[in-house]
Backbone as a printed PyTorch tensor [residue, N CA C, xyz], in Angstrom:
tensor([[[117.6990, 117.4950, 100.6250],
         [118.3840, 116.2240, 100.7370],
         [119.2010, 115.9840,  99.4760]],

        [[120.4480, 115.7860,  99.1980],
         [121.8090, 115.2440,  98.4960],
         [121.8110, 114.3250,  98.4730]],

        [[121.7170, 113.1620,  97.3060],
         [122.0780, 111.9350,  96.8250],
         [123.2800, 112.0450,  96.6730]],

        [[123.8620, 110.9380,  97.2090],
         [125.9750, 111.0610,  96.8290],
         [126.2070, 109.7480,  96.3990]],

        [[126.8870, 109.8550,  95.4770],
         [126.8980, 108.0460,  94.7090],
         [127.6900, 107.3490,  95.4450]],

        [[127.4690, 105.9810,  95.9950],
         [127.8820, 105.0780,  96.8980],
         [129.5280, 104.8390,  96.2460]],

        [[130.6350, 104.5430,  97.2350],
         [131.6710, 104.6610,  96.8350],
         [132.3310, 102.7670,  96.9280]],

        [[131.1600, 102.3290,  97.1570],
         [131.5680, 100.6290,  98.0620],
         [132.6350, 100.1480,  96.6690]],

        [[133.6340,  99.4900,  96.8260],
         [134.0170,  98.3010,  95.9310],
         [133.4310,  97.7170,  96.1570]],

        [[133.1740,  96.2670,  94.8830],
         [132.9400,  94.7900,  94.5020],
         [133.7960,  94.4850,  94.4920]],

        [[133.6120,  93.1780,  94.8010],
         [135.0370,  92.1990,  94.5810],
         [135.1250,  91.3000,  93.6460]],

        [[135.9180,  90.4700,  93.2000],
         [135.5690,  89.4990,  91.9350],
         [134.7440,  88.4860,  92.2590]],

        [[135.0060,  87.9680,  93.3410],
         [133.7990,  87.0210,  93.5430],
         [132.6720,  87.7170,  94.0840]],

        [[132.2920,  88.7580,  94.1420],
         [130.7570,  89.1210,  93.8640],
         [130.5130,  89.3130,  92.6750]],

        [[131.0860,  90.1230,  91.6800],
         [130.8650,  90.1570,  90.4000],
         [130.5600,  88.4300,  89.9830]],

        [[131.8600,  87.7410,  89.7720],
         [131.7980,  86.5850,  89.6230],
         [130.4970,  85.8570,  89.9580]],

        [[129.4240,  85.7930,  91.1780],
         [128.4580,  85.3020,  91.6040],
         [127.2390,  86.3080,  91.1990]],

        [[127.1500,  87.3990,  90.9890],
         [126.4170,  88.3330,  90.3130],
         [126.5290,  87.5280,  88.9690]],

        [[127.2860,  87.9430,  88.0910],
         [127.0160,  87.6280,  86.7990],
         [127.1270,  85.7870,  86.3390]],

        [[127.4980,  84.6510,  87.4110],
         [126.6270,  83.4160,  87.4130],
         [125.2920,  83.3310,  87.5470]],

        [[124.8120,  84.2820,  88.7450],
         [123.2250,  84.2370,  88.8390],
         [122.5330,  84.5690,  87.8140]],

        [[123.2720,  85.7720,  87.0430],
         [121.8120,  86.4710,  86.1760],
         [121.8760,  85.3640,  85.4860]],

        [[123.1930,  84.8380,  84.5480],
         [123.2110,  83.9710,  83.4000],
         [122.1210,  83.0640,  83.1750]],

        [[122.6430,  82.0820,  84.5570],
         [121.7120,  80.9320,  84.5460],
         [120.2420,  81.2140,  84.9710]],

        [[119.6850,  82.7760,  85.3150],
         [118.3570,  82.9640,  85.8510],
         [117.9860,  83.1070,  84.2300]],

        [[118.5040,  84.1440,  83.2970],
         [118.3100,  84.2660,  81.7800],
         [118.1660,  83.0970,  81.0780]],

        [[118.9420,  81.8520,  81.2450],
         [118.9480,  80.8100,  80.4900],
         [117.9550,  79.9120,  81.0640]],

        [[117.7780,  79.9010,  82.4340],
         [116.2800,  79.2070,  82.5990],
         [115.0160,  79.3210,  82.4260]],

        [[114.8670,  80.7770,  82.6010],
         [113.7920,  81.4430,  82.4890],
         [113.2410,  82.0210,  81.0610]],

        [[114.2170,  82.7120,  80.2720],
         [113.8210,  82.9080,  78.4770],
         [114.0720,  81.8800,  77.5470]],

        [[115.2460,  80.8640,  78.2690],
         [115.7720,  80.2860,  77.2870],
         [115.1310,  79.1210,  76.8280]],

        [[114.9390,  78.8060,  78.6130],
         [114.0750,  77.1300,  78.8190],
         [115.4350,  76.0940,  79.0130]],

        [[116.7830,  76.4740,  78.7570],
         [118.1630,  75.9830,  78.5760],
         [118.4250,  75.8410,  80.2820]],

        [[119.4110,  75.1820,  80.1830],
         [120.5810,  74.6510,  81.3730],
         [121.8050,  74.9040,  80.8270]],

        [[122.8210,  75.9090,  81.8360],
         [124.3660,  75.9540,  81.3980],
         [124.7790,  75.6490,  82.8080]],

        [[126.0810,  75.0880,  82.5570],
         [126.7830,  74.8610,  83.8290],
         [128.3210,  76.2740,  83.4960]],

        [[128.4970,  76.8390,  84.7750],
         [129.6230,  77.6580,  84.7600],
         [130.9550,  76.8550,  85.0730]],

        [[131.9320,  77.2170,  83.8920],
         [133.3750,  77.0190,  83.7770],
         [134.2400,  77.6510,  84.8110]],

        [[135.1140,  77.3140,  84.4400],
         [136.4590,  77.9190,  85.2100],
         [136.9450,  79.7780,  85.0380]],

        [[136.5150,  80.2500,  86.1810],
         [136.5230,  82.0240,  85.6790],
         [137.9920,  82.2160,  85.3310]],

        [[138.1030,  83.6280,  84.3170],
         [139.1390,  83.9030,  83.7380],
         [139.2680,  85.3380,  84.0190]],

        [[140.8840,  85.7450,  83.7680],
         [140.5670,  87.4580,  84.3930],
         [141.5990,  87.1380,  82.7920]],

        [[141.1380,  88.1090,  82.0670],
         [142.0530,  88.5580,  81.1300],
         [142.2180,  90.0080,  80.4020]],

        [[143.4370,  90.5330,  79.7270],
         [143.4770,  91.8310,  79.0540],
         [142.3320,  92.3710,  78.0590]],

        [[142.2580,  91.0060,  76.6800],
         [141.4270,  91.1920,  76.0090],
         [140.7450,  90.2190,  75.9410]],

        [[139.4730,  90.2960,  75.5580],
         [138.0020,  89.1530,  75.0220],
         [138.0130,  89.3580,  73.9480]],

        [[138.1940,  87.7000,  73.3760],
         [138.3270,  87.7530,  72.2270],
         [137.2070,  87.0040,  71.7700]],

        [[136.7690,  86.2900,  70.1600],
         [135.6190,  85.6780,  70.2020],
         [136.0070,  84.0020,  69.8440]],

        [[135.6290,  83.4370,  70.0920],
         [135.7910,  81.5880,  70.6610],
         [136.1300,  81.4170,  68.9180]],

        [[137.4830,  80.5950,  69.0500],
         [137.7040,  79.9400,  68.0140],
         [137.7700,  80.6950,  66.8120]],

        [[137.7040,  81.6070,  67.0860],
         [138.3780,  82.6050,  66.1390],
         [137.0360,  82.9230,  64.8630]],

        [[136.1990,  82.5500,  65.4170],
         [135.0890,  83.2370,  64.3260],
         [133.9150,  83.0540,  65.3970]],

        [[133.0440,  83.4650,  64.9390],
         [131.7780,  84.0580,  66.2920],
         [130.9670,  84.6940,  66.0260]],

        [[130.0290,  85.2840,  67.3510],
         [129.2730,  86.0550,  67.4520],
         [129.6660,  86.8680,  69.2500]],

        [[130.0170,  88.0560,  68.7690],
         [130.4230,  88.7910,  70.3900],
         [129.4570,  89.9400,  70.1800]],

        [[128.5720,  90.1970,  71.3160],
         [127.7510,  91.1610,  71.4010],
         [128.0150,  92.0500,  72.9060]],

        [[128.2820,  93.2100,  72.6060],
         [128.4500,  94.2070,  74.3640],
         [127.9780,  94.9980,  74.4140]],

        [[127.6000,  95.3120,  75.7000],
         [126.7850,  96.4000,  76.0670],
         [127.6720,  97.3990,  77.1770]],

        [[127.3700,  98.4480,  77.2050],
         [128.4340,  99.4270,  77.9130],
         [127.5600,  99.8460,  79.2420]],

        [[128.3720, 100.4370,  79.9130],
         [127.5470, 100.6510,  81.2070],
         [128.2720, 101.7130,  81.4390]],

        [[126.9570, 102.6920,  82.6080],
         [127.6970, 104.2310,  82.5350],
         [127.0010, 104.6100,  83.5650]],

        [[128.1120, 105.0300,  84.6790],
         [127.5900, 105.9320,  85.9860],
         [128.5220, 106.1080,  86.6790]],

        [[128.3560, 106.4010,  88.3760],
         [129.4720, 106.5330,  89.1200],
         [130.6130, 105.2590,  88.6960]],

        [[130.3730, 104.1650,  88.3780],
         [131.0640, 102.9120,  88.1780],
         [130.4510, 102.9030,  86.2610]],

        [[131.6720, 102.6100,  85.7390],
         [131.2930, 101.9670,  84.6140],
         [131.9800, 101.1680,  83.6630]],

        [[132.0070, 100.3860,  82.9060],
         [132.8050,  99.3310,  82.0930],
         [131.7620,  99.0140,  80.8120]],

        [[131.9370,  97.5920,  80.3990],
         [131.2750,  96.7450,  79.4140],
         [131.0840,  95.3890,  79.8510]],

        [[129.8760,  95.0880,  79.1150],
         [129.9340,  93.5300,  79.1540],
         [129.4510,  93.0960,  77.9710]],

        [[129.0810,  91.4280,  78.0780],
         [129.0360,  91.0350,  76.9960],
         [129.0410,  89.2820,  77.0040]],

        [[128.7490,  88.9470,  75.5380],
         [129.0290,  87.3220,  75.6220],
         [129.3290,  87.1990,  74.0730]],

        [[129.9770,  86.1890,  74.4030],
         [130.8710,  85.0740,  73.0380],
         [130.4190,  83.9590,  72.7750]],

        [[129.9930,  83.7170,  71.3110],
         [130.0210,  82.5240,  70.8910],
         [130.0360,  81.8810,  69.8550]],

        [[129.9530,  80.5670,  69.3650],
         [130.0730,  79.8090,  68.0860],
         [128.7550,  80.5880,  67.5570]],

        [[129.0580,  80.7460,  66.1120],
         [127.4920,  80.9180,  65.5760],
         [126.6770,  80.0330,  65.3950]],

        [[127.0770,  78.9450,  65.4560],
         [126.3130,  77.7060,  65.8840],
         [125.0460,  77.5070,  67.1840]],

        [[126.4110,  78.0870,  68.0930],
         [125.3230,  78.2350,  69.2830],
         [124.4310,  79.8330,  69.4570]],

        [[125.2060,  80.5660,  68.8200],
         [123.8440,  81.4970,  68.5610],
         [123.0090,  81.3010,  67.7280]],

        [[122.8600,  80.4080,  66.8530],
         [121.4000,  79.7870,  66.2390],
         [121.2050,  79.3160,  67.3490]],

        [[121.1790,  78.5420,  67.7620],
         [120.7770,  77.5280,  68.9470],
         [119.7800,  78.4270,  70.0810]],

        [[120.7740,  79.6130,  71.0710],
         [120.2780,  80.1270,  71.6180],
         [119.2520,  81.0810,  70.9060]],

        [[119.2430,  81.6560,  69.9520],
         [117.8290,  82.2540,  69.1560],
         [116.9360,  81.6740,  69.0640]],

        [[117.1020,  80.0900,  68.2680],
         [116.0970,  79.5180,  68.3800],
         [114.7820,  79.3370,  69.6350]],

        [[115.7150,  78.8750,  70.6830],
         [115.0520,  78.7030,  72.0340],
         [114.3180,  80.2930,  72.0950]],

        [[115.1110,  81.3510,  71.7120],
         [114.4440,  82.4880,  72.0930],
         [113.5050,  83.5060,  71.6070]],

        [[113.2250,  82.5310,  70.4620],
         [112.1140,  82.9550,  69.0930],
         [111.4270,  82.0250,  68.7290]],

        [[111.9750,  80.8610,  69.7080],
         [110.8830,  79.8370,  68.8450],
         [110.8070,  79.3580,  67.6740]],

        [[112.4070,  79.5010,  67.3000],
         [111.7620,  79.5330,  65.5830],
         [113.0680,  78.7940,  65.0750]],

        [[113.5830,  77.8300,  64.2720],
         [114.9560,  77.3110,  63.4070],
         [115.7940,  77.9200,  62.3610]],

        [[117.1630,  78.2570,  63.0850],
         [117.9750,  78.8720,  61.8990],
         [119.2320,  78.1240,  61.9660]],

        [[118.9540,  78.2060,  60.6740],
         [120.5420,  77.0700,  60.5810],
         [121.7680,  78.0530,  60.0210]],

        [[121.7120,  79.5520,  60.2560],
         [122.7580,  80.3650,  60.1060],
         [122.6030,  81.6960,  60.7750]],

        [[123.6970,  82.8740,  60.8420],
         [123.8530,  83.5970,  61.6380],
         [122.7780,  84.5790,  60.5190]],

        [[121.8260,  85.2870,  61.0350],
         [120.7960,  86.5860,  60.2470],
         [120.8510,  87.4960,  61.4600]],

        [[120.4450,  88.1730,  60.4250],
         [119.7980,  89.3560,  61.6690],
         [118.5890,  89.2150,  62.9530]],

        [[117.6670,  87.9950,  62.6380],
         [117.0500,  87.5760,  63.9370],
         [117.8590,  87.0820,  65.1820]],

        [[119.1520,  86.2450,  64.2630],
         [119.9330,  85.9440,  65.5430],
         [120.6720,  87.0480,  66.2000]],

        [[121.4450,  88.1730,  65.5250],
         [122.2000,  88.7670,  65.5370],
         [121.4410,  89.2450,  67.2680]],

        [[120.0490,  90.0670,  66.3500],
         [119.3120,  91.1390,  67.3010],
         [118.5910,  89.8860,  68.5400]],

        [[118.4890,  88.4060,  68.2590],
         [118.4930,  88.2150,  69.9900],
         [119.4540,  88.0860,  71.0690]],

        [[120.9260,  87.3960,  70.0140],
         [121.8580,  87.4920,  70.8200],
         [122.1700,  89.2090,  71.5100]],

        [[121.8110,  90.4650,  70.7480],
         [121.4800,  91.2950,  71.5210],
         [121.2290,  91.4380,  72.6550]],

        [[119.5320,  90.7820,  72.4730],
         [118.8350,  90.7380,  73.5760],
         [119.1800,  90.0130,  74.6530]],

        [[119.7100,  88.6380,  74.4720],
         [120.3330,  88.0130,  75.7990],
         [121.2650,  88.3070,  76.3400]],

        [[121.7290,  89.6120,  75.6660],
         [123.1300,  89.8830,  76.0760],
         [122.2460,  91.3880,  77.1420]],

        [[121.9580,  92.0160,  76.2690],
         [120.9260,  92.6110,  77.4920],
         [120.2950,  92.4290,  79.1230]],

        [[119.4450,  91.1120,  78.3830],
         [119.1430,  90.8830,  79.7900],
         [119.8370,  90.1440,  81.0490]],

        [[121.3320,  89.5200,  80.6040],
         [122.4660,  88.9530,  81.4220],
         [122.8580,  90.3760,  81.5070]],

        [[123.4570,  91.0970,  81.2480],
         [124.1130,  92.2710,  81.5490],
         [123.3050,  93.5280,  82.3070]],

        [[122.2760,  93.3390,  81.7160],
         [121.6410,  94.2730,  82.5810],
         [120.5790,  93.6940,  83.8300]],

        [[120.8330,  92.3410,  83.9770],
         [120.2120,  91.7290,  85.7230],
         [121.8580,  92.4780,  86.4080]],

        [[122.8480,  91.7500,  86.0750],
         [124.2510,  92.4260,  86.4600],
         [124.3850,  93.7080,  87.1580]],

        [[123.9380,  94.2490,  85.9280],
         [123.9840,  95.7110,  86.5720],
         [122.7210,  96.2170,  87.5510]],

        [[121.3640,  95.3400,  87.3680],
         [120.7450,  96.0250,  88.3720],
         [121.2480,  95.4250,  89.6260]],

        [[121.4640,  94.2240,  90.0370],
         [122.0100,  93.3980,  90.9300],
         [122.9510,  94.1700,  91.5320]],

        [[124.1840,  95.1780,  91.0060],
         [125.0080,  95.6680,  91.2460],
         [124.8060,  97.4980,  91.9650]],

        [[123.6950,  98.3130,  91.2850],
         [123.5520,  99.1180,  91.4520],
         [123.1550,  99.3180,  93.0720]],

        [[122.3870,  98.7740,  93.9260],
         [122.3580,  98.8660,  95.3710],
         [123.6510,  99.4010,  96.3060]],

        [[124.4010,  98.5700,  95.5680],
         [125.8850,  98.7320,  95.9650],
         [127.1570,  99.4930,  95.2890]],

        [[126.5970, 100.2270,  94.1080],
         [127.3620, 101.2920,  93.5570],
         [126.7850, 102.0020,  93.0190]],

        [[126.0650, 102.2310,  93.3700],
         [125.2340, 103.3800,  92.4940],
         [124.6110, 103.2000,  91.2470]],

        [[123.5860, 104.4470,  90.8390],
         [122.9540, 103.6570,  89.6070],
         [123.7460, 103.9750,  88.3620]],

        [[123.3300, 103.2870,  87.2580],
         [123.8700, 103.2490,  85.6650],
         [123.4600, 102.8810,  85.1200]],

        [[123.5100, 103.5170,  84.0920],
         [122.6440, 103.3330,  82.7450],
         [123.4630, 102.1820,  81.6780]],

        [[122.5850, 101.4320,  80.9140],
         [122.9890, 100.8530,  80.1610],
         [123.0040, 100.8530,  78.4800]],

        [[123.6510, 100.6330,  77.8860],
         [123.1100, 101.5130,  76.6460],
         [122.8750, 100.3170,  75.7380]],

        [[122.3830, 100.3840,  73.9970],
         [121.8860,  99.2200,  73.6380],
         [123.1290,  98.6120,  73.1900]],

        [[122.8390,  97.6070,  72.6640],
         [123.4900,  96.6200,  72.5680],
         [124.2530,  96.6280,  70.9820]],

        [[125.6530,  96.4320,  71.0720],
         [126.4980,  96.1560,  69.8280],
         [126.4790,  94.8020,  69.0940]],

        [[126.2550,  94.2040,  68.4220],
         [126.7480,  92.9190,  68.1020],
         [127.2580,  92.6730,  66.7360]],

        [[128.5170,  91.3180,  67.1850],
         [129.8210,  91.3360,  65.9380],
         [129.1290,  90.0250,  65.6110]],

        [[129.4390,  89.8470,  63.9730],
         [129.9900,  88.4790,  63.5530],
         [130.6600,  88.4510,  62.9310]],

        [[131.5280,  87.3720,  62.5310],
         [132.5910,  87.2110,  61.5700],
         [133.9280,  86.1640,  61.8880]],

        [[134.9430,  86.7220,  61.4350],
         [135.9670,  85.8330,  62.0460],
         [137.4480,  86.2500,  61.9870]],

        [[138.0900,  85.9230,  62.7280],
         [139.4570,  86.8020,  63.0990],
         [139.5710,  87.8380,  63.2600]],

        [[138.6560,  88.0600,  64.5080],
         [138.5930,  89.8160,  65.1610],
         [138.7730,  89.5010,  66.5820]],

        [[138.9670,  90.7500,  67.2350],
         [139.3960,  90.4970,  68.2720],
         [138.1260,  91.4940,  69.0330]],

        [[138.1070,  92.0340,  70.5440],
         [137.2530,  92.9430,  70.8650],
         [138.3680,  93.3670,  71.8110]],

        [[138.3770,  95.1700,  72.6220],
         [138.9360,  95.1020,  73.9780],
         [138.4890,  96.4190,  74.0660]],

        [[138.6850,  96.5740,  75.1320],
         [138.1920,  97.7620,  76.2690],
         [139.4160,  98.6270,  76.5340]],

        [[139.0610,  99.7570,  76.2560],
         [140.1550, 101.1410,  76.0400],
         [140.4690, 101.2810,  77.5160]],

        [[139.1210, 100.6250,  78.4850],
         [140.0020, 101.0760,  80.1050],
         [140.9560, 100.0070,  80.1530]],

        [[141.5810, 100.1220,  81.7180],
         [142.9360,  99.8110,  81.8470],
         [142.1440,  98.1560,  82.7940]],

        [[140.9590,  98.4580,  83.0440],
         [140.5540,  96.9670,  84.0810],
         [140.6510,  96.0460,  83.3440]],

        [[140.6940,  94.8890,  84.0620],
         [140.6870,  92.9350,  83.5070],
         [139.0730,  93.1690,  83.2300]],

        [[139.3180,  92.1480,  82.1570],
         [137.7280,  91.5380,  82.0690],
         [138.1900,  90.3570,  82.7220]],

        [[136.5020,  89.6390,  83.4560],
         [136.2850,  88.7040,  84.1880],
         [135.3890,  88.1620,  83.2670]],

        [[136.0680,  86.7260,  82.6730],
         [135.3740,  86.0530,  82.2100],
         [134.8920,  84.7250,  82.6810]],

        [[133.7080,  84.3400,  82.4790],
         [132.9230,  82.9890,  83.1600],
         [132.5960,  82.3710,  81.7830]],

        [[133.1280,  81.1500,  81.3760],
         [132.5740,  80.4210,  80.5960],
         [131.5240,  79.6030,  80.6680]],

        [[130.2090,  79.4780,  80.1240],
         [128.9070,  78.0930,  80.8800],
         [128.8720,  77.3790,  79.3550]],

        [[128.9060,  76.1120,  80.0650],
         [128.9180,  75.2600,  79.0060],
         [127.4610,  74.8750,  78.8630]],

        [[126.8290,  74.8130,  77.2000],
         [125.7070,  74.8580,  76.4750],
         [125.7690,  73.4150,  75.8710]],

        [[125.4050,  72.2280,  76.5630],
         [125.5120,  71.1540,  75.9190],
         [127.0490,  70.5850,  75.0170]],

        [[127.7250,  71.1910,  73.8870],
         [129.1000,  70.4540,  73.5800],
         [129.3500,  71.3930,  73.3030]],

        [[128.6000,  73.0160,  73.0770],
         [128.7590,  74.4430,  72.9350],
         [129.3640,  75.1120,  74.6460]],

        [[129.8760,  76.1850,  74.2490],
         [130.2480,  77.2330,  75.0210],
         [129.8840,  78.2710,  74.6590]],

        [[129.3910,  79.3530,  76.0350],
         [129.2230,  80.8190,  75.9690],
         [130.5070,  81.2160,  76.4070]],

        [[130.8430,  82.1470,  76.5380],
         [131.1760,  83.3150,  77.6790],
         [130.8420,  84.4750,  77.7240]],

        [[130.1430,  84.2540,  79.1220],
         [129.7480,  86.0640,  79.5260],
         [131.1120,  86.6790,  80.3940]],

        [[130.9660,  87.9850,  79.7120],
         [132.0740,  88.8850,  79.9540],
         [132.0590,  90.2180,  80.7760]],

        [[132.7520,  90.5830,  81.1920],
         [132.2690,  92.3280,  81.9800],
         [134.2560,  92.8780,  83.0170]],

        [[133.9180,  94.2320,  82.3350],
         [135.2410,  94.7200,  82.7290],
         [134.3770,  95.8770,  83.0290]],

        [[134.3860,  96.3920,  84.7250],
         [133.9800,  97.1810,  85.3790],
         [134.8180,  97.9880,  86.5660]],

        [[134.5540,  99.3290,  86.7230],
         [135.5370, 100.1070,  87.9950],
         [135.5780, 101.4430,  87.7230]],

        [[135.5120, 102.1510,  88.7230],
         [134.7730, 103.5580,  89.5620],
         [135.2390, 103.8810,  88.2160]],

        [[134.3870, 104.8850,  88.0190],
         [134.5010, 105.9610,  86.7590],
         [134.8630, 107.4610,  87.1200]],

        [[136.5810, 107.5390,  86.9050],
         [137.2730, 108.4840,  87.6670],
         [136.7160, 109.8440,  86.9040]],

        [[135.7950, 109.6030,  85.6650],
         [135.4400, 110.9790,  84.9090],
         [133.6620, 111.2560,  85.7670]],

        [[133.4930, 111.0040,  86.5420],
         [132.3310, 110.9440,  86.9520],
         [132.1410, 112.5110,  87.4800]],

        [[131.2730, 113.0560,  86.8170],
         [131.8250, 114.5580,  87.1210],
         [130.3540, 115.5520,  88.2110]],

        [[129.2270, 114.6930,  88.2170],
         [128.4720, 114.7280,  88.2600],
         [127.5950, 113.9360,  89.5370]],

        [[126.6970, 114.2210,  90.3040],
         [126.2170, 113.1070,  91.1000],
         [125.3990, 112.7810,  90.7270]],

        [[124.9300, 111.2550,  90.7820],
         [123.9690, 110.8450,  89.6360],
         [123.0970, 110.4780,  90.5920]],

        [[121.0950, 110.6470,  90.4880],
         [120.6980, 110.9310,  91.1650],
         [119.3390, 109.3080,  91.1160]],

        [[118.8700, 109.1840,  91.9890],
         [118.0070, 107.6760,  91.3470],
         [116.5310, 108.0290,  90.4710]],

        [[116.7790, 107.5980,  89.9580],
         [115.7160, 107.6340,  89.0540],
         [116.1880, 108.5910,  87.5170]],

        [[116.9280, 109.2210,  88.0770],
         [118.2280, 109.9520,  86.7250],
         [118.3820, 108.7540,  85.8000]],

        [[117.8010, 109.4780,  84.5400],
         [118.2980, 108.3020,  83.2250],
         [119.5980, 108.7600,  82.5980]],

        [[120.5480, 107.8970,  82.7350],
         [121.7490, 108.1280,  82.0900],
         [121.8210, 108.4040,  80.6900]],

        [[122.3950, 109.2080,  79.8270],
         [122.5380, 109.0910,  78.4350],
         [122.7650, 107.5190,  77.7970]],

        [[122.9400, 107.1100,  76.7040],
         [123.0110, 106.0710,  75.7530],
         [124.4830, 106.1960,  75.6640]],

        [[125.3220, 104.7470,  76.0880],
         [126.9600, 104.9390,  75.9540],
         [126.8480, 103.8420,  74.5720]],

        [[127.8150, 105.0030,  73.7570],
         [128.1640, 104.4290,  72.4150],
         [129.0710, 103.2290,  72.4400]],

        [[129.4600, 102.2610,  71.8130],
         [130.2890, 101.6950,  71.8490],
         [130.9770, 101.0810,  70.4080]],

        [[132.0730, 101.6050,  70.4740],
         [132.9370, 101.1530,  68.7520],
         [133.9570, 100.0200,  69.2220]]])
């Protein structure tokens, strides 16, 4: 028996409703938080809010693959750490850095399991995360990112993801096959 990787497109509004669900399942469930989702955006590049931030992405790799990710004030990544450590920081450290990681993880990778039924499986690799200010981020493929903004009390996120068939796919990828670790610079 031959596993053959599913060839289905997504559409934006499944993605779009895929990556609303995980968000707000992540923010209810680890966060203990409530976000409401903004007005979706399709754009070239993701950049980080207001021109200084915290942008963390994670890459994805299989028959289908892209990046995702989320943006925000470092404000509100204290905020969201806090809730997710339990613990008060009134600046960007490395506890925040490495949970905004993690929430970026587990929004991106409900995404992708949510998604895999219907395109096959992929691996996700760990997680990058920026801070600073007047940087930009973008994706060497040629797809839109689809961005969803959820508003965090007078804060904003945005979760991000630019995904589509991976024409280098050279290989049939098989279930339960662990994908390599995709780097991301």
């Amino acid at each position: 028996m031959t596993d053959t990787p599913q060839t289905e497109i997504i559409s934006q509004a499944d993605l779009v409703a895929t990556m609303t669900t995980a968000t707000l399942e992540v923010f209810s469930t680890m966060l203990g938080m409530e976000v409401t989702a903004g007005e979706i955006l399709t754009e070239h590049t993701v950049s980080a809010t207001n021109t200084s931030g915290v942008v963390s992405i994670v890459g994805i790799a299989g028959v289908w693959s892209g990046t995702g990710g989320v943006a925000c004030s470092g404000t509100l990544a204290c905020k969201l750490s806090g809730h997710f450590l339990m613990a008060e920081y009134e600046s960007v450290n490395d506890d925040v850095l490495d949970a905004v990681g993690e929430i970026t993880n587990m929004i991106i990778g409900n995404v992708k399991t949510a998604l895999e039924d219907r395109l096959g499986p992929m691996g996700l690799s760990t997680p990058t995360v920026i801070f600073g200010r007047n940087f930009q981020t973008r994706s060497a493929r040629s797809h839109e990112w689809t961005v969803i903004p959820f508003d965090c009390g007078t804060e904003r996120i945005f979760v991000q993801m630019c995904i589509g068939p991976n024409s280098n796919a050279s290989r049939t990828v098989r279930p339960g096959f662990q994908l390599p670790e995709v780097l991301n610079f």
